[in-house]
Backbone bond lengths (Angstrom), bond angles and torsions (degrees), N, CA, C in turn:
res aa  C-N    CA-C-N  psi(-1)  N-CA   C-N-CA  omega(-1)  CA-C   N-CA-C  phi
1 X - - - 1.447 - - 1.531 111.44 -
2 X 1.550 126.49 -51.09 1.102 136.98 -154.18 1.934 79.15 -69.06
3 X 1.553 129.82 -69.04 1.271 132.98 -158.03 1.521 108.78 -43.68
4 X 1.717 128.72 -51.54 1.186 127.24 154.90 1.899 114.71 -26.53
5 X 1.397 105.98 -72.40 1.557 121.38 175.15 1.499 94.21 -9.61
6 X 1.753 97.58 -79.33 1.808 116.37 -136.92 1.790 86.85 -72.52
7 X 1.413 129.15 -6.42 1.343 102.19 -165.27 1.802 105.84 -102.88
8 X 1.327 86.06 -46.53 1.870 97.00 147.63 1.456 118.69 -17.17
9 X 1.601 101.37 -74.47 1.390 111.53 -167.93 2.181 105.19 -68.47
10 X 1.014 100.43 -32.72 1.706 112.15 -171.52 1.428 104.34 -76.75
11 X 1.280 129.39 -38.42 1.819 127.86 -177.60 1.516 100.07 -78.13
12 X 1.506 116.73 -46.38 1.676 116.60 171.67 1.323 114.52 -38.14
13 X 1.822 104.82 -70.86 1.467 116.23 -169.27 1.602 100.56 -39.28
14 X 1.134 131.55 -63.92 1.241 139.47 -163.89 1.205 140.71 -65.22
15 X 1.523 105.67 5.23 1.403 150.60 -156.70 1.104 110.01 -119.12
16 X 1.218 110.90 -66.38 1.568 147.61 -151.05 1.741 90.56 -72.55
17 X 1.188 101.17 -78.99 1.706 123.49 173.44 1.575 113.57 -18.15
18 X 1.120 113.49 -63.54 1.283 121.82 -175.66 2.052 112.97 -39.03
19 X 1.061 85.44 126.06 1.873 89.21 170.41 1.758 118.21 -32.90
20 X 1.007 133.06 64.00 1.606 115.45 168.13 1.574 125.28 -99.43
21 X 1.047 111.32 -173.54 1.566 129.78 -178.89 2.159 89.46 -45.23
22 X 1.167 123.39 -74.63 1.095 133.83 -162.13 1.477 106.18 -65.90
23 X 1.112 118.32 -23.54 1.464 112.90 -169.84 1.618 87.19 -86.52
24 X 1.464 139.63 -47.67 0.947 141.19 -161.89 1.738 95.18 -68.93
25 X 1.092 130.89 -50.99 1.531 140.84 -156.42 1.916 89.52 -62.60
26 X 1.288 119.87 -61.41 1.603 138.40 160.59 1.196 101.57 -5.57
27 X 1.521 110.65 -95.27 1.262 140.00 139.70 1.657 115.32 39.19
28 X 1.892 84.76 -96.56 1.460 105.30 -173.07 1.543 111.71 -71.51
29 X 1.210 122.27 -12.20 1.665 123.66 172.23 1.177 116.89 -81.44
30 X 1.483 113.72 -34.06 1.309 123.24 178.82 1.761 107.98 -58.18
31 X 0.877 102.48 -81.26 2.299 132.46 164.52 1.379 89.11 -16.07
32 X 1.477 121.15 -40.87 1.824 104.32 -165.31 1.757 106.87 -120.85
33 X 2.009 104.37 14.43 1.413 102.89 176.16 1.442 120.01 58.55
34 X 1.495 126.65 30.28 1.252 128.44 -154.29 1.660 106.06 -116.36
35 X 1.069 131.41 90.43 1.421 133.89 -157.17 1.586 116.00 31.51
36 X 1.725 116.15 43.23 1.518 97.89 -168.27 1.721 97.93 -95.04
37 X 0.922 162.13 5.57 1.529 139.44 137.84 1.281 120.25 -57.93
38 X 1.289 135.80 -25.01 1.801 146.19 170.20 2.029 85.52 -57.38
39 X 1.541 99.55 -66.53 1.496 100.04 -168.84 1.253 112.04 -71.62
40 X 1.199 147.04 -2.20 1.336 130.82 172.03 1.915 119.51 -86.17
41 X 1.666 83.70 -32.02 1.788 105.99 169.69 1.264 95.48 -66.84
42 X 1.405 159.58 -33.72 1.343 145.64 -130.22 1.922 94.29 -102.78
43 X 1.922 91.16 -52.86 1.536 112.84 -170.83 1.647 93.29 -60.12
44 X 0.769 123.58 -33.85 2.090 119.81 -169.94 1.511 95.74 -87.20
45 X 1.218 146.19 -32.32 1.202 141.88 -167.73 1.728 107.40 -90.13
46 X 1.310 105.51 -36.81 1.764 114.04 169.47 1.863 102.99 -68.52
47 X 1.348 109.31 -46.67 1.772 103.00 -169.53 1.674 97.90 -58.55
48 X 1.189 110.54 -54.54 1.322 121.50 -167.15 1.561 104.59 -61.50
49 X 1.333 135.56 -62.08 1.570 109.95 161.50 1.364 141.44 -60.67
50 X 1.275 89.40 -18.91 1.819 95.33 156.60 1.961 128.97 -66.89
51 X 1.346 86.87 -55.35 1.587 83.50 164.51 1.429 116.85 -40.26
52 X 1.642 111.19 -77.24 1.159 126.12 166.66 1.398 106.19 4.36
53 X 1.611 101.83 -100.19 1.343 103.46 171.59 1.362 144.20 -25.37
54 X 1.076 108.45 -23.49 1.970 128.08 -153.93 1.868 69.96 -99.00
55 X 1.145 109.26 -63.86 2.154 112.54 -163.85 1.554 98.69 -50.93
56 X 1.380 119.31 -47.95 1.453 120.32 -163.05 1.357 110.36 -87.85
57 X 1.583 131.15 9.12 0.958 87.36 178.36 1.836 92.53 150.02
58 X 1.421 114.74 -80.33 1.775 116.03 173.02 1.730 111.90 -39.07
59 X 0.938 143.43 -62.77 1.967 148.80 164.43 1.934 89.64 -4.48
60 X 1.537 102.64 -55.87 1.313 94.93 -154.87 1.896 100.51 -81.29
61 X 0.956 132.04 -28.66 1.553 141.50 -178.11 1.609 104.93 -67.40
62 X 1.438 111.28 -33.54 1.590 110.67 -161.87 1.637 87.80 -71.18
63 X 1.594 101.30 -65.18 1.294 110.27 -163.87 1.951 119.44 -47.81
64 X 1.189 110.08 -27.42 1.426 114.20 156.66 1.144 135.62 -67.01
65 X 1.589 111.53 -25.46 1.706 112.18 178.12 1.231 107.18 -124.38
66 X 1.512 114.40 99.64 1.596 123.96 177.63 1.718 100.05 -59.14
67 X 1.042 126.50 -35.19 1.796 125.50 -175.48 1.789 95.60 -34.92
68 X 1.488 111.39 -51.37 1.345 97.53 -158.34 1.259 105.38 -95.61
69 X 1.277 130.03 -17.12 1.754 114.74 161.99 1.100 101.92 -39.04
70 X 1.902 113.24 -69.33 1.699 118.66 -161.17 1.619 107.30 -30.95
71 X 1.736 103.01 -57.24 1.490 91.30 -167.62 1.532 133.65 -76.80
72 X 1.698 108.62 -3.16 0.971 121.96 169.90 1.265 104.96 -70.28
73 X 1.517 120.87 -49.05 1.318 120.42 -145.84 1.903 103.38 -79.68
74 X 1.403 110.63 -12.75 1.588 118.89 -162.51 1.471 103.70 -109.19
75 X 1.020 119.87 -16.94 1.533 133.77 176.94 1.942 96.36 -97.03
76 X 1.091 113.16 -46.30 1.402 89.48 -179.08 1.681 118.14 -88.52
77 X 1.222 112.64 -1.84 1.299 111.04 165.65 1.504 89.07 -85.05
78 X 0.885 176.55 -172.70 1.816 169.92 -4.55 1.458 79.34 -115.28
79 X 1.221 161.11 1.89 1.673 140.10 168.83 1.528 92.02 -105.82
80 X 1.320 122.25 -39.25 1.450 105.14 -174.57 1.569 121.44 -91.84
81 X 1.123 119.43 -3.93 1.604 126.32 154.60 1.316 123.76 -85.53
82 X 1.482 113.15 -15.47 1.459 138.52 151.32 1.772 101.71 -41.24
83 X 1.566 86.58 -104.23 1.481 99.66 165.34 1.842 132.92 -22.68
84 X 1.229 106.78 -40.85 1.142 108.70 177.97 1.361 121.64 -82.90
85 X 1.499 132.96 -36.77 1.019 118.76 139.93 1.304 137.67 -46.13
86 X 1.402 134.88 -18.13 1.619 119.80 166.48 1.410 97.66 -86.85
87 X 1.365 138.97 -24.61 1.372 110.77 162.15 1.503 125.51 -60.29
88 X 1.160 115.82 -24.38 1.307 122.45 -166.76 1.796 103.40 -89.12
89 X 1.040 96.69 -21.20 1.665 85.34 173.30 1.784 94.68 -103.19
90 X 0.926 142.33 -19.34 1.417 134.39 -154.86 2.287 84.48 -79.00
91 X 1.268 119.30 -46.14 1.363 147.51 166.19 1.671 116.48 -23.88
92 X 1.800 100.92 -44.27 1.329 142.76 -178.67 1.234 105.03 -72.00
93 X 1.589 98.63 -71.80 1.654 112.23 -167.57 1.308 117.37 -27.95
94 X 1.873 115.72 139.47 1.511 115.52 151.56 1.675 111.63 -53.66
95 X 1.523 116.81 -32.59 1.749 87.55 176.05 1.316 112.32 -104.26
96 X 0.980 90.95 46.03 1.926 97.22 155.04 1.461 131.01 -110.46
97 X 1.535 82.93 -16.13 1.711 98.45 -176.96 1.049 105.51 -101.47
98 X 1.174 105.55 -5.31 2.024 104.12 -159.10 1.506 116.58 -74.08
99 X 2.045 84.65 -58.78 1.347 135.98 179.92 0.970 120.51 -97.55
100 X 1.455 143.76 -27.43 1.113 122.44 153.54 1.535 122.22 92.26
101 X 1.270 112.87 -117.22 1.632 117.87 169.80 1.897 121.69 -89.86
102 X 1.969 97.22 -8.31 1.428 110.38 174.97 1.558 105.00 -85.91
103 X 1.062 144.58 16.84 1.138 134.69 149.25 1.493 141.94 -26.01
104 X 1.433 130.11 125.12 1.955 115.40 -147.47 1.968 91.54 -61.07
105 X 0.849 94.59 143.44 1.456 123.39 165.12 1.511 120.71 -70.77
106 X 1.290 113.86 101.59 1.675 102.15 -159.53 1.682 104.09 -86.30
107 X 0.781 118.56 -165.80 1.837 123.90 172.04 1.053 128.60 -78.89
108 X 1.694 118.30 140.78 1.881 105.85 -177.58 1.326 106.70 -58.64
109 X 1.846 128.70 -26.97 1.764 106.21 -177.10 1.495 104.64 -80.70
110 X 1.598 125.32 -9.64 1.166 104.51 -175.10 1.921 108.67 -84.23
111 X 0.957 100.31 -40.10 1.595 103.54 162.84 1.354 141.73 -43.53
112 X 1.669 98.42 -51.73 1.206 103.72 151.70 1.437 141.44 -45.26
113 X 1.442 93.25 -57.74 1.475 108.36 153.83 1.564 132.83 -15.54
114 X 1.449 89.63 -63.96 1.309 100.03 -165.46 2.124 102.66 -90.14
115 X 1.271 118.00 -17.96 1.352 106.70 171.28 1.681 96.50 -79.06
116 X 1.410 122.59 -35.86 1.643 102.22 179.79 1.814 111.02 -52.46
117 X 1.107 105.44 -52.07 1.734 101.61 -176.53 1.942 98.88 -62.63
118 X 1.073 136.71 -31.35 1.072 130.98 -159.09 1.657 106.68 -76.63
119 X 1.519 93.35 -36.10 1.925 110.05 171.63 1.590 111.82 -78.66
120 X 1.218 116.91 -37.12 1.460 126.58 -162.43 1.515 113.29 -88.09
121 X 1.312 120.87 -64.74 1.392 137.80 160.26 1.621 112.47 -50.41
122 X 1.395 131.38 -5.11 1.319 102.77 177.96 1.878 95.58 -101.26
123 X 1.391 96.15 154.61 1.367 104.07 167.20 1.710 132.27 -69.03
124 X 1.173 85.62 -24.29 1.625 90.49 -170.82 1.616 109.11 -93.30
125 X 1.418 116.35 13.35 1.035 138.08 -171.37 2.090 89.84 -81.27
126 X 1.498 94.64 -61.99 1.470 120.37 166.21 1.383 121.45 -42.17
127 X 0.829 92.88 -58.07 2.024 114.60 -178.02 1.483 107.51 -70.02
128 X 1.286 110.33 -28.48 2.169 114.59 -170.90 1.520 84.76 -99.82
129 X 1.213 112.73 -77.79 1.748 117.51 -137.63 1.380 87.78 -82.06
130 X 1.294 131.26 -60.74 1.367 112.09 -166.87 2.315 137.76 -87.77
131 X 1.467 90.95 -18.22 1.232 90.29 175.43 1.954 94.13 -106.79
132 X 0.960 132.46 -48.34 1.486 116.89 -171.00 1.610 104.09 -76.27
133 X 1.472 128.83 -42.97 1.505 106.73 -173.93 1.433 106.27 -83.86
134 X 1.550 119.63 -28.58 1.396 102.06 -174.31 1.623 117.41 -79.75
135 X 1.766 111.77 -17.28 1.535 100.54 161.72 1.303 124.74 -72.06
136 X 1.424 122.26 -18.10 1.418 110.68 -170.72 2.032 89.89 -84.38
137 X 1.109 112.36 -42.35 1.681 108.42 -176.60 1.468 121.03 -64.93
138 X 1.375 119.37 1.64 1.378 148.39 166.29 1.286 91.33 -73.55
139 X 1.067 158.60 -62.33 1.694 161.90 -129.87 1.097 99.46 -120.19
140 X 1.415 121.23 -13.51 1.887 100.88 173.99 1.403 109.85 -63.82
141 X 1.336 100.55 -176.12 1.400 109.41 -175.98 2.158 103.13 -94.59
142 X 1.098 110.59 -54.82 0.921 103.54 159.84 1.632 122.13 -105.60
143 X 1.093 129.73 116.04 1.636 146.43 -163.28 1.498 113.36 -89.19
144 X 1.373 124.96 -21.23 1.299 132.00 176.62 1.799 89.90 -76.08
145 X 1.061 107.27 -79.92 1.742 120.55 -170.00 1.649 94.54 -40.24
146 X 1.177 132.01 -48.51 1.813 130.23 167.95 1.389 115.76 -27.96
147 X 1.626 108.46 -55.10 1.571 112.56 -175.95 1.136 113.92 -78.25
148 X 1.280 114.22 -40.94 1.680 108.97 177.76 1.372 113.99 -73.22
149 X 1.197 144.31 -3.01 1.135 163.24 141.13 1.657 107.39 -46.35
150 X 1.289 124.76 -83.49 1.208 121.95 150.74 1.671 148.26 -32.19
151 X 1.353 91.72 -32.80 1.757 115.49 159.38 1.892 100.27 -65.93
152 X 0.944 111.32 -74.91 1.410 119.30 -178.00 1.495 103.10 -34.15
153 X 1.448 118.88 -64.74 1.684 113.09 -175.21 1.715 104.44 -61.44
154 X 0.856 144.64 -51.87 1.548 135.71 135.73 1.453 126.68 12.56
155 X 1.254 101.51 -58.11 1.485 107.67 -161.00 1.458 100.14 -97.19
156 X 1.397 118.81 -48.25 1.322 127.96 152.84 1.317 142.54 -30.63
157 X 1.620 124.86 -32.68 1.091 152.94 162.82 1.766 115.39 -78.25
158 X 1.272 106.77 -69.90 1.690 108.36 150.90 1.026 133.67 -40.74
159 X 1.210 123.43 -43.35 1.640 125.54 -163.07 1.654 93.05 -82.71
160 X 1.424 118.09 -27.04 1.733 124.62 -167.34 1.647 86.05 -66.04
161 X 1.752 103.43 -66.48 1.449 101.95 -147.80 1.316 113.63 -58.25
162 X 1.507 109.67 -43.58 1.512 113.91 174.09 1.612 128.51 -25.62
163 X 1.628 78.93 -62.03 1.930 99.45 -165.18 1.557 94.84 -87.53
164 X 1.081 146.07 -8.87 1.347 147.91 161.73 1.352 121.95 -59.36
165 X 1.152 78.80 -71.10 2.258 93.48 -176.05 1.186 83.43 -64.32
166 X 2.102 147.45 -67.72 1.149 114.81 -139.48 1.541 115.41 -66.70
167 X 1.374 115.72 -28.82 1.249 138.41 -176.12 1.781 96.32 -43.56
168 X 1.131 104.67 -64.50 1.800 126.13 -174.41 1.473 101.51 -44.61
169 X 1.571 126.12 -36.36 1.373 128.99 -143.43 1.787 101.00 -61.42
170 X 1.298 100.05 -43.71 1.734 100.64 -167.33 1.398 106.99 -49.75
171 X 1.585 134.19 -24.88 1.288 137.82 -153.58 1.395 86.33 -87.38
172 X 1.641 109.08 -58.11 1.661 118.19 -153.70 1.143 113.39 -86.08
173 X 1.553 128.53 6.35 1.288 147.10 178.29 1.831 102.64 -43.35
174 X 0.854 154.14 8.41 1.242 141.72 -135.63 1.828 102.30 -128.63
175 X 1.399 121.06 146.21 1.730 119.00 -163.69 1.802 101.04 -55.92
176 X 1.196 106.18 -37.53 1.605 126.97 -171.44 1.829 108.72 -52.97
177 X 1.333 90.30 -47.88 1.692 97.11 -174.00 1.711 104.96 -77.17
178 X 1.593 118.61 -39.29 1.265 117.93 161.15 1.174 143.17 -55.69
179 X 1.251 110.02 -18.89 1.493 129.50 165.49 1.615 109.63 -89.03
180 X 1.350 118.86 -43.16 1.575 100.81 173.42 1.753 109.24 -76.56
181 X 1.017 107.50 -8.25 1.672 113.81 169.25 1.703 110.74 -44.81
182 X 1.440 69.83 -70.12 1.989 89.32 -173.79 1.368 112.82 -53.45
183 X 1.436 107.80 -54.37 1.672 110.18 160.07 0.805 137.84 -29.85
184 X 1.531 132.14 -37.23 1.640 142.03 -142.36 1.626 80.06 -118.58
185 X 1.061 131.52 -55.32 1.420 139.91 171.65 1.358 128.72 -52.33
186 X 1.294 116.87 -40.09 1.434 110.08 131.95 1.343 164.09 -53.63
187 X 1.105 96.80 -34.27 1.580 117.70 164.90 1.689 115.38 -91.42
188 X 1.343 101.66 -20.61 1.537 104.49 163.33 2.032 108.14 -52.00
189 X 1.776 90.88 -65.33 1.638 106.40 -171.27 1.496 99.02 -47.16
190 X 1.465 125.38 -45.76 1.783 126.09 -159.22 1.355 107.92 -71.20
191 X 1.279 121.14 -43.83 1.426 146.73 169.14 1.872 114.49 -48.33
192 X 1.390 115.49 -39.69 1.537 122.36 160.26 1.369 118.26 -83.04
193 X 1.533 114.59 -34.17 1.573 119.47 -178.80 1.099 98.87 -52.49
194 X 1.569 120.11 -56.35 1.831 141.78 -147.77 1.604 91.16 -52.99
195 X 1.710 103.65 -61.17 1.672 113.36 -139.05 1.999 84.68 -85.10
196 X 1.474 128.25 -10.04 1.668 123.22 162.18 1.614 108.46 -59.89
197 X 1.261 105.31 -57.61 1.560 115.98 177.30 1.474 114.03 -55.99
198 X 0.932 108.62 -51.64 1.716 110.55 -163.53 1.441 104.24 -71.20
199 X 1.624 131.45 -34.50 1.212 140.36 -159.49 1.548 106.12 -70.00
C-alpha cells in the first residue's frame, strides 16, 4: 500500500511542479492575496478527482476517442489566448502601473470561475493528470493508496505556493513586479495555446 502511496505522491510532485497555466493562475492570486486559499483548495480537489478518474477508469476512454482530445485541445487553446490577452493588457494598463498590488478585487465566484476554466479547459490538464498519471496508477498494485498519494502531492504543492507567494506579496507589492506578473502570465497562456495549435 505504502509503495502505491510514495509513487502516487512522486509522479504528481513531478508533474504538478512544473510551470503551467494553473500553477501560474495560483501564482498570480496568491501575489495579489485575492481569494487564493478558496483557489488552491479548488486546484487540489480538481487534480485529485481527476486522477481518480484517469486510475478508475476515464485514461482509458480519453485515449480511445480522439473527438474529445480535439475538443478539449481547441477549446482550451481559445481559453488560454483568451486569458492571456487580459493579462497582457491588464500588464499594459495605466492601472497597473499606477496601483500595482491595489487593483479592484474581483469576486470569489468570479475567481473561481475563472481557476475552474483555467483547471478544466486546459488540455494538458488531460494529457498530465488524467491519461499519464491515472494510467500508470491503474497498474499499481494498490490504486486507491495511488490517488491519495497524488491528492497529497496536490495539496502539498498548493498549499506551498499559495501560502508562499502570498506571504512574499508585501515585499513584491510594487507596480514593477505587477506588470512582470501579467507578463510572465501571459506568455505562459500564449506559449501552451501555441504548442495546442501547433501539435
Amino acid at each position: 500500500m505504502w509503495q502505491s502511496y510514495l509513487n502516487g505522491l512522486l509522479v504528481a510532485l513531478g508533474l504538478i511542479m512544473a510551470i503551467g497555466t494553473q500553477n501560474a493562475f495560483v501564482l498570480a492570486q496568491s501575489l495579489r492575496r485575492e481569494h487564493h486559499l478558496p483557489v488552491a483548495a479548488l486546484c487540489v480537489v480538481c487534480d485529485a478527482l481527476l486522477v481518480a478518474a484517469g486510475v478508475f477508469g476515464l485514461a482509458t476512454v480519453l485515449a480511445q476517442n480522439p473527438l474529445l482530445l480535439a475538443i478539449a485541445r481547441w477549446g482550451g487553446a481559445a481559453f488560454l489566448l483568451w486569458y492571456g490577452t487580459l493579462a497582457l493588457r491588464r500588464a499594459f494598463s495605466k492601472q497597473s502601473l499606477e496601483q500595482g498590488g491595489n487593483l479592484k478585487v474581483r469576486s470569489l465566484r468570479a475567481v473561481m470561475l475563472s481557476a475552474l476554466a483555467v483547471t478544466l479547459l486546459n488540455p494538458h490538464v488531460y494529457l498530465d493528470t488524467v491519461l499519464l498519471i491515472g494510467s500508470l496508477g491503474a497498474q499499481q498494485t494498490e490504486p486507491g493508496a495511488y490517488v491519495a498519494g497524488a491528492a497529497s502531492a496536490s495539496f502539498l504543492w498548493f498549499a506551498t505556493l499559495a501560502l508562499g507567494a502570498a506571504w512574499l506579496a508585501p515585499w513584491l507589492a510594487r507596480p514593477a513586479t505587477w506588470r512582470l506578473l501579467d507578463l510572465l502570465v501571459a506568455v505562459m497562456m500564449f506559449s501552451v495555446a501555441y504548442q495546442l495549435i501547433a501539435a
